[in-house]
C-alpha positions as CSV (number, residue, x, y, z in Angstrom):
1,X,-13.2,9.0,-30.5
2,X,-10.7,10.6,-28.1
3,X,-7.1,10.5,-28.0
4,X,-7.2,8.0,-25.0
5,X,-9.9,5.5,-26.8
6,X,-7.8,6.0,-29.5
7,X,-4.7,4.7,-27.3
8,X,-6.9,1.9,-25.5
9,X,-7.7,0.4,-29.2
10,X,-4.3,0.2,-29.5
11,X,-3.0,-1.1,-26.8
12,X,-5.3,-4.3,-26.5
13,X,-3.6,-5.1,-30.1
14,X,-0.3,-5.4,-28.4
15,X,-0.7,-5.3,-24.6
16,X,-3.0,-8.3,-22.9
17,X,-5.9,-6.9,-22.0
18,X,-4.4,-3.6,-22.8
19,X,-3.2,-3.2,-19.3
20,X,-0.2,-3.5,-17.8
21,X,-2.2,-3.7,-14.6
22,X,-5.4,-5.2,-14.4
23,X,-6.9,-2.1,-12.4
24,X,-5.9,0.3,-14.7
25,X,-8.3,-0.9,-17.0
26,X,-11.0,0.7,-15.7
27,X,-13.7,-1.8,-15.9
28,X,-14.7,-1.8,-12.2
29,X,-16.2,1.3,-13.0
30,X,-17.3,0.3,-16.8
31,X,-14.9,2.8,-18.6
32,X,-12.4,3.3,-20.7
33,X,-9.0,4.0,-19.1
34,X,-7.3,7.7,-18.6
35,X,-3.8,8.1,-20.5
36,X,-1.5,10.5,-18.9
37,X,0.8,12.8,-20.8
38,X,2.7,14.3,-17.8
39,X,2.2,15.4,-14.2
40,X,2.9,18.4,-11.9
41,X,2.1,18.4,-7.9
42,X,-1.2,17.7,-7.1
43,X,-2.5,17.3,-11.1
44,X,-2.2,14.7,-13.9
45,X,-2.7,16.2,-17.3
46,X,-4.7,13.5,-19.6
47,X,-4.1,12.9,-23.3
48,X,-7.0,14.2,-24.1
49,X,-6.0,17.6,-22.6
50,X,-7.9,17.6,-19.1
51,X,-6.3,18.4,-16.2
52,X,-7.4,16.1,-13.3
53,X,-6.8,16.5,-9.4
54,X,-4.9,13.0,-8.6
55,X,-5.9,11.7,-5.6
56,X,-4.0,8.2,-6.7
57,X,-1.0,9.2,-6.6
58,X,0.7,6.5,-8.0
59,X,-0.6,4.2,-5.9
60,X,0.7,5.9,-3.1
61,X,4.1,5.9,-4.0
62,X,4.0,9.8,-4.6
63,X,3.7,12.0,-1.0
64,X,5.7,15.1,-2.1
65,X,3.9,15.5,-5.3
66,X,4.3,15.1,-9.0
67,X,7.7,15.7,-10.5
68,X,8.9,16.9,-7.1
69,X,12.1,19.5,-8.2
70,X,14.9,17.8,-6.0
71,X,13.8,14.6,-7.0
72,X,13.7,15.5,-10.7
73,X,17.0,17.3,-9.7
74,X,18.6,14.2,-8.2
75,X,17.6,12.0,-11.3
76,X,19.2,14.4,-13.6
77,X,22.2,14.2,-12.4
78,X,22.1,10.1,-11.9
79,X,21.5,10.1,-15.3
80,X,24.4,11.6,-15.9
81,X,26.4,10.0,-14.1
82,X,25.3,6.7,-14.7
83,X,22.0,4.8,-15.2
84,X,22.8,1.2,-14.1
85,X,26.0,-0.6,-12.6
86,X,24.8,-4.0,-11.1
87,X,27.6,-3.2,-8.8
88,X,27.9,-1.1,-5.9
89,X,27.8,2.5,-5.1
90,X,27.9,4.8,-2.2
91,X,24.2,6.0,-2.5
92,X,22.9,2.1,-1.6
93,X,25.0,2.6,1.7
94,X,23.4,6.4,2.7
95,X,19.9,4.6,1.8
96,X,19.9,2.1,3.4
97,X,21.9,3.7,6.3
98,X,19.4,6.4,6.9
99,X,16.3,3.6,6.3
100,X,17.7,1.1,8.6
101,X,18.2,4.2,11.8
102,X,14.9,5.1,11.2
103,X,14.3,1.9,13.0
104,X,16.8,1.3,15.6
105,X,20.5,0.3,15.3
106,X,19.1,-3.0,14.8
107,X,17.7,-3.2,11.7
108,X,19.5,-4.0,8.2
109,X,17.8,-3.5,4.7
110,X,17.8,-5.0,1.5
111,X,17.5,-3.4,-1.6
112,X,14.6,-5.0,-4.4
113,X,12.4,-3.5,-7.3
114,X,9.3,-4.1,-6.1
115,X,6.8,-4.8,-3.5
116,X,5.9,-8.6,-4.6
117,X,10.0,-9.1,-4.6
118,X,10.2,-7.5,-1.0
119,X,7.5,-10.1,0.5
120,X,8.5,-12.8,-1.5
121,X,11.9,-12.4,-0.1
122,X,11.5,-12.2,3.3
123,X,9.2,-15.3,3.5
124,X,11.7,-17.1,2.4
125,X,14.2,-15.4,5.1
126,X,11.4,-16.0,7.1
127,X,11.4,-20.1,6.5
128,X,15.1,-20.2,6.7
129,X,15.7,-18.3,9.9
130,X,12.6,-20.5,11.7
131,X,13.2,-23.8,9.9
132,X,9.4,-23.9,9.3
133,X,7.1,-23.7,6.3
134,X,3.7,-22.7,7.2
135,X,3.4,-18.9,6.6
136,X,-0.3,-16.9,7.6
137,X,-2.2,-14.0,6.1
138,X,-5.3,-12.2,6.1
139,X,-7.7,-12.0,3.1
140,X,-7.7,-8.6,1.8
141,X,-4.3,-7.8,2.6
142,X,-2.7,-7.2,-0.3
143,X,0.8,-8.5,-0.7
144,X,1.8,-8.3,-4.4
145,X,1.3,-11.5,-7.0
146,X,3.9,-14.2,-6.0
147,X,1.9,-17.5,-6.5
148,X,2.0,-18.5,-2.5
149,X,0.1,-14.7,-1.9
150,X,-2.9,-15.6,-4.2
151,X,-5.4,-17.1,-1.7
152,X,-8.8,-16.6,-0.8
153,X,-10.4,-18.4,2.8
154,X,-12.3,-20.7,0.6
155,X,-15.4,-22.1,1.8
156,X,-14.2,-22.9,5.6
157,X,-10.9,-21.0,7.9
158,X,-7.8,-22.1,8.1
159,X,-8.4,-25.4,5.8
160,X,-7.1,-25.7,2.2
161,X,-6.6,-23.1,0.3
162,X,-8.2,-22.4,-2.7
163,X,-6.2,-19.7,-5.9
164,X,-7.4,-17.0,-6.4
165,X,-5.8,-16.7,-9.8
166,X,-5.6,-19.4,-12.6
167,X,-2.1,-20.8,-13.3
168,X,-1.2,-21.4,-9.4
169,X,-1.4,-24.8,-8.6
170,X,-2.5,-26.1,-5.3
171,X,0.9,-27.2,-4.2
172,X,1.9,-23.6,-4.4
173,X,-0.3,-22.7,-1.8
174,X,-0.5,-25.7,0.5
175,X,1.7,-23.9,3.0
176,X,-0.4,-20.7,2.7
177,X,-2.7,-20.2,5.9
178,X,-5.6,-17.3,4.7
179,X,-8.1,-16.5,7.6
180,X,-10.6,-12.8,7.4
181,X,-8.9,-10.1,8.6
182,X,-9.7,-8.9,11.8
183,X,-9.9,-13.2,12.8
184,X,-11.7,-13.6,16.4
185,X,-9.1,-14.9,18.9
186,X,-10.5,-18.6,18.7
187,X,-9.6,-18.7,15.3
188,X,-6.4,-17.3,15.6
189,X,-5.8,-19.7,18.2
190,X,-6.8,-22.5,16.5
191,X,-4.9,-22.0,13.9
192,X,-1.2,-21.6,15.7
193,X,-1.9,-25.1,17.1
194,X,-2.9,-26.7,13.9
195,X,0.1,-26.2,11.8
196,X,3.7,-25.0,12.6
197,X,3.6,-21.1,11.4
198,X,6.8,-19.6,10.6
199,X,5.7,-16.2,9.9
200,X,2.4,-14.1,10.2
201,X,2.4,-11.3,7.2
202,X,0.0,-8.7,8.4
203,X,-0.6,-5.2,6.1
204,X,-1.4,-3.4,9.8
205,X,-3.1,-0.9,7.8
206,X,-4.5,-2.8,4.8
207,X,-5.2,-0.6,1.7
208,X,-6.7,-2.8,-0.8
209,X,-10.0,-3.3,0.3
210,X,-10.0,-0.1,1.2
211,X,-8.9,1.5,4.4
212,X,-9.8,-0.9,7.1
213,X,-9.1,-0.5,11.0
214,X,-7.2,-3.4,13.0
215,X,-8.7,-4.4,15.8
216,X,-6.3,-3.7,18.9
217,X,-7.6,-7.4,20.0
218,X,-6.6,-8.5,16.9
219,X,-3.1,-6.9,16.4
220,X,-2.3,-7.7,20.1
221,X,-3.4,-11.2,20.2
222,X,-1.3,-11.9,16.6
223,X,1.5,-10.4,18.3
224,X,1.2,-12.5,21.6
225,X,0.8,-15.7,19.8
226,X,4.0,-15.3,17.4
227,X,6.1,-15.0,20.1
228,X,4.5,-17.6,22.1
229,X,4.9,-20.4,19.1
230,X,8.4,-19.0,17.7
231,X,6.5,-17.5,14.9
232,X,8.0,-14.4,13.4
233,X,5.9,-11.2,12.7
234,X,6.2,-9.3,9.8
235,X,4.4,-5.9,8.8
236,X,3.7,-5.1,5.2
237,X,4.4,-1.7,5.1
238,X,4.7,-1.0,1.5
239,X,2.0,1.4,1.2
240,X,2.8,2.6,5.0
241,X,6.1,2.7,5.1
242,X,7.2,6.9,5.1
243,X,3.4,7.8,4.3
244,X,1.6,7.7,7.8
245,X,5.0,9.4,9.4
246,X,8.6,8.4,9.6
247,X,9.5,5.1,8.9
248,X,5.6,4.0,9.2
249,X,3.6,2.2,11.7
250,X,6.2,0.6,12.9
251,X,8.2,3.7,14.1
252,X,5.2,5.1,15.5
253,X,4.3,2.3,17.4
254,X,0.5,3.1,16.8
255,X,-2.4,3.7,14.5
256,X,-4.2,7.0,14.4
257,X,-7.3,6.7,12.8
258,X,-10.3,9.8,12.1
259,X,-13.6,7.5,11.5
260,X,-17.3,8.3,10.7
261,X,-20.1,5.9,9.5
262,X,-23.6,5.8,10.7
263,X,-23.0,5.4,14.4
264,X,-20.8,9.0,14.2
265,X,-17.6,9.9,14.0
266,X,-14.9,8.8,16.4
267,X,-11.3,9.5,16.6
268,X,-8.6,6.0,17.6
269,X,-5.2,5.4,18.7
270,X,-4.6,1.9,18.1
271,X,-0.8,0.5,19.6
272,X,0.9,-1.8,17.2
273,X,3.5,-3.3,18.9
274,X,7.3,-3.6,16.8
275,X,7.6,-6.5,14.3
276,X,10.7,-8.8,13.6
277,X,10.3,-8.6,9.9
278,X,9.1,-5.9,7.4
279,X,8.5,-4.9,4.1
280,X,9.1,-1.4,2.2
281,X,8.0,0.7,-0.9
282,X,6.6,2.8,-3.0
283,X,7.3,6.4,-0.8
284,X,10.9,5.2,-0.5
285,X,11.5,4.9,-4.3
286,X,10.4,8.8,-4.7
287,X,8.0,7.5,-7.9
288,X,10.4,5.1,-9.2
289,X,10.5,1.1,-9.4
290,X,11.5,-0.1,-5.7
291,X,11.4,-2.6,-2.8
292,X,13.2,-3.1,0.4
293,X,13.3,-6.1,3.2
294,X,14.1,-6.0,6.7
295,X,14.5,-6.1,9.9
296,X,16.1,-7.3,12.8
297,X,19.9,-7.9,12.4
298,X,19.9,-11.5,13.6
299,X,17.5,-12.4,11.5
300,X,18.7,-11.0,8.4
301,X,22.2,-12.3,9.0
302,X,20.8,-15.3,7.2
303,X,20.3,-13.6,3.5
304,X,23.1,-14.7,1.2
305,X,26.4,-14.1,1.1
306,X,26.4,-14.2,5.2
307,X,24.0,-16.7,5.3
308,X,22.3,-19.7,2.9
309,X,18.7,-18.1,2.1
310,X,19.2,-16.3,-1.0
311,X,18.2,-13.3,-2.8
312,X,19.7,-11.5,-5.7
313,X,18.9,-8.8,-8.2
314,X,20.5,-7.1,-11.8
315,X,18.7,-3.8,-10.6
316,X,18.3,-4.6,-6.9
317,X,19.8,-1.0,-5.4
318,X,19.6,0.8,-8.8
319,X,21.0,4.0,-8.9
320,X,18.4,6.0,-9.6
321,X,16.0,4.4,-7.7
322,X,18.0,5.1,-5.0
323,X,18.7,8.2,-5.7
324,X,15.1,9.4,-6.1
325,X,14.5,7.5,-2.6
326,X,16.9,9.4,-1.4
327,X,16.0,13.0,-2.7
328,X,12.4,12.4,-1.2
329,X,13.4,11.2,2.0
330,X,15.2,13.9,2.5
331,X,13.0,16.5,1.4
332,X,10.5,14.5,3.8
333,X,12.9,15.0,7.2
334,X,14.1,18.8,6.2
335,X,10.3,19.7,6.7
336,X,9.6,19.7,10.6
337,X,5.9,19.9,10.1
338,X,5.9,18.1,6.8
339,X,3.1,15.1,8.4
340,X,1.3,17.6,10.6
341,X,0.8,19.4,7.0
342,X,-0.2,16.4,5.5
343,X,-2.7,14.9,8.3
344,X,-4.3,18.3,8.1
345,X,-4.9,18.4,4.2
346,X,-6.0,14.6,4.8
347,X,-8.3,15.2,7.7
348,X,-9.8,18.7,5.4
349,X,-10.7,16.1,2.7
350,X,-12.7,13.4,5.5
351,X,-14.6,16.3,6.4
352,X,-15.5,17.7,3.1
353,X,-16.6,14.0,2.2
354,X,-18.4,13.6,5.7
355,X,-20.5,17.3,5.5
356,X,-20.8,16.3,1.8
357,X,-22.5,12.8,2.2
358,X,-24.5,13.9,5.0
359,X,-26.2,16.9,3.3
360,X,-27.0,14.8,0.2
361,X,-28.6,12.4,2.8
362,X,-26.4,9.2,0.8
363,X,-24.7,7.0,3.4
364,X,-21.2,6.4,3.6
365,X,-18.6,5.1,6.0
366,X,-14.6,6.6,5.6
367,X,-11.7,5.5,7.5
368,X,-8.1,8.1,7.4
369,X,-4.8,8.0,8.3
370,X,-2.0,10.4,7.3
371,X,-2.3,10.8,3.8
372,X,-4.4,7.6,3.2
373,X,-8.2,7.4,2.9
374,X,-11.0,5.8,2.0
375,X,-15.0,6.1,1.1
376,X,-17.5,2.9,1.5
377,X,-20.9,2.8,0.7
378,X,-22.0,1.6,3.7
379,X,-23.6,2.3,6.8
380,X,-20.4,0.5,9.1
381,X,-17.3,1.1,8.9
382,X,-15.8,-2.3,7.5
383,X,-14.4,-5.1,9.8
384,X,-12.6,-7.4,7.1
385,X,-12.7,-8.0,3.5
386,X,-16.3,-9.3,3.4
387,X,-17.7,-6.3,4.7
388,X,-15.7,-4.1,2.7
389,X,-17.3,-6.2,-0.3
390,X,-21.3,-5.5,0.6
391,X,-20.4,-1.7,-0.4
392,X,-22.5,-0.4,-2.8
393,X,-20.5,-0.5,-5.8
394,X,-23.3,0.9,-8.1
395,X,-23.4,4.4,-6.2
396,X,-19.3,4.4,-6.3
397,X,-19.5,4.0,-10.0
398,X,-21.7,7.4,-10.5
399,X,-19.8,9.1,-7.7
400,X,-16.1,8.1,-9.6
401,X,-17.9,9.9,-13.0
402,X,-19.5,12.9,-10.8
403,X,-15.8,13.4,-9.8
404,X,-14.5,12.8,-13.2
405,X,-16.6,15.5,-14.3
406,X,-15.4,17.5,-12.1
407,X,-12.3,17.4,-12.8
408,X,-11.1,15.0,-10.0
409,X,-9.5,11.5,-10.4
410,X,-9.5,8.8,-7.9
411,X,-8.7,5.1,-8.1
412,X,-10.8,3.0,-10.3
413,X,-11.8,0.6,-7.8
414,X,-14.1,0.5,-4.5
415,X,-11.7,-1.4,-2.8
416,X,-8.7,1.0,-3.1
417,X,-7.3,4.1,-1.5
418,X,-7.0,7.4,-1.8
419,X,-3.7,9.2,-1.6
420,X,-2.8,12.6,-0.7
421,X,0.7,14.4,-0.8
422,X,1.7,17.6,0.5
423,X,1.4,19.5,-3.2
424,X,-2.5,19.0,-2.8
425,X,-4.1,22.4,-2.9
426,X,-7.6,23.7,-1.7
427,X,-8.7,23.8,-5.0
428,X,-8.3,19.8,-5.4
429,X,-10.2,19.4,-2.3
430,X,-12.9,22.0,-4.0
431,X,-13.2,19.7,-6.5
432,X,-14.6,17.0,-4.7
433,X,-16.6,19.0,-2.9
434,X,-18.7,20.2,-6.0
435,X,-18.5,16.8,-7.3
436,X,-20.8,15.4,-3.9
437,X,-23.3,18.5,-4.4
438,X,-24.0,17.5,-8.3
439,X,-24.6,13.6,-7.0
């Protein structure tokens, strides 16, 4: 038995399920979990002694790399000068400064710990700003675990909705609108009539059934309708946000996606017009537990103590959560070509995976973005999360072992990303190279 069975034993005797994450359990692809024992730039170093290429990097919440000097740095001398106040302190101001003008003059930012708290809250800003109660999302987007987020379409659109987990009652999610990702305009349409939306929560780039394209039909006609029935817009940009370029899809004002399935490979710009509301993460805690919401000023004015929605934290703008965000956000804006660098390590790894898969004659569809990408089983690049589900999961599970083998890990699930920083090295991308050939 190795030292990480060992540790799995171990952990289902005190931990449910053994897991502090479902997906970490590694039974999507019907094996027992990795334990890590520390991590350095592009590798994670296993208790079993292996040294892996990480191409999950935490989730996407690591772009500079492992254990990143000034970040480690930075936390060092938090640490020292204090771990936790629950009070103010002149770092939350810098933060949130420098977040908030890498959107316009105005914007204002919150401070949370994570993602789930960051849509959570600005629902609820987004209810008591419009005064309404019906909020929409797309299946597939992924939006953290608060009990209104847990929704599937059901058996028919935009009619009740049916959890998705047990332990949420239908009450919770009476007010929850779920239609496919990608939705026809009809539906969309439809739907704005029927009930009284006050916000739309899109993930413009979702990243949980994998890496999946907007429409520009779609993104435009969301976008024309919110403002049409007073609805307000907000982007999910927690796995975005600081990843696909400064300040996200938002700042950029566009999508730039590299695609290749069976019809060929094609190159798209899709324009993503700017959002009232939207939600931050991972990148912008540097590694460490964070969350932020946002947007524009007016709309924010009503969060507690200016206004009556309210919001409050014991570790909402932790130092060193701050501190870290900091160190990495800066290390991020000191490099001029720090996204070019990391488009071009991303768009190195889409062609290895694209030559590989094509000599080996196995077909595949993959979708990138800056430092985001994804493989399907499939002859079509997915539309929505129904497509993304008629992958063939049985050839990911022996390609996730062929990379094992080789010394490469990748998320544990077909329906998640890949994440690249700027630390990953030729050899990493090697890697996955030989792993195709031994397929």
């Amino acid at each position: 038995m190795t030292e990480s069975e060992k540790l799995f034993e171990d952990a289902k005797k005190y931990i449910p399920g053994g897991v502090n994450s479902p997906v970490r359990s590694f039974s999507n692809v019907e094996m027992n979990p990795v334990y890590v024992k520390k991590a350095r730039g592009s590798k994670i170093y296993t208790e079993d002694g292996k040294e892996l290429s990480d191409f999950v990097m935490s989730w996407g919440a690591i772009i500079l790399g492992h254990s990143h000097e000034k970040v480690v740095e930075e936390l060092r001398k938090q640490i020292e000068e204090g771990i936790s106040f629950g009070l103010n302190h002149r770092k939350e101001v810098e933060f949130a400064k420098m977040i908030s003008k890498s959107f316009g003059d105005g914007f204002s930012f919150r401070f949370v710990n994570s993602g789930t708290e960051a849509v959570m809250s600005i629902v609820r800003v987004a209810r008591g700003f419009s005064k309404k109660k019906f909020v929409m999302r797309f299946s597939g987007c992924f939006h953290g675990h608060s009990d209104q987020f847990l929704t599937s379409s059901g058996s028919g659109l935009a009619t009740l909705q049916i959890p998705t987990s047990d332990g949420v009652p239908e009450e919770f999610i009476s007010c929850t609108i779920t239609l496919p990702f990608n939705a026809p305009d009809d539906i969309l349409e439809d739907t704005f009539k029927k009930y009284d939306i006050a916000c739309c929560v899109l993930e413009v780039l979702p990243a949980n059934m994998g890496v999946i394209p907007p429409k520009q039909k779609f993104i435009s006609k969301i976008y024309e309708l919110c403002k049409k029935h007073k609805s307000l817009l907000i982007y999910d940009e927690i796995v975005t946000g600081f990843r696909v370029g400064w300040g996200g899809i938002t700042k950029k004002g566009e999508i730039h996606i590299r695609k290749f399935d069976g019809s060929g490979e094609k190159e798209e710009k899709i324009k993503v017009p700017e959002p009232d509301l939207i939600t931050l993460g991972k990148v912008i805690g540097g590694g460490t537990p964070i969350g932020a919401f946002g947007g524009k000023k007016d709309i924010m004015s009503v969060v507690a103590p200016s206004g009556k929605v309210y919001q409050s934290g014991t570790f909402a703008g932790n130092p060193l959560s701050i501190r870290a965000g900091l160190a990495t956000l800066c290390a991020i804006s000191s490099r001029e070509d720090f996204y070019k660098t990391l488009r071009q390590k991303t768009e190195q790894l889409f062609y290895v995976l694209k030559e590989g898969f094509f000599r080996k004659g196995i077909p595949v569809s993959i979708v990138m973005e800056t430092g985001v990408i994804s493989v399907f089983f499939s002859e079509k690049v997915p539309e929505n999360f129904e497509d993304a589900k008629k992958s063939d999961t049985e050839m990911f599970k022996k390609f996730f072992k062929k990379l094992l083998e080789n010394k490469v890990l990748i998320p544990p699930s077909p329906f998640e990303a890949w994440f690249l920083s700027v630390s990953h090295e030729e050899e990493d991308i090697e890697r996955v190279e030989k792993a195709i050939e031994s397929l």
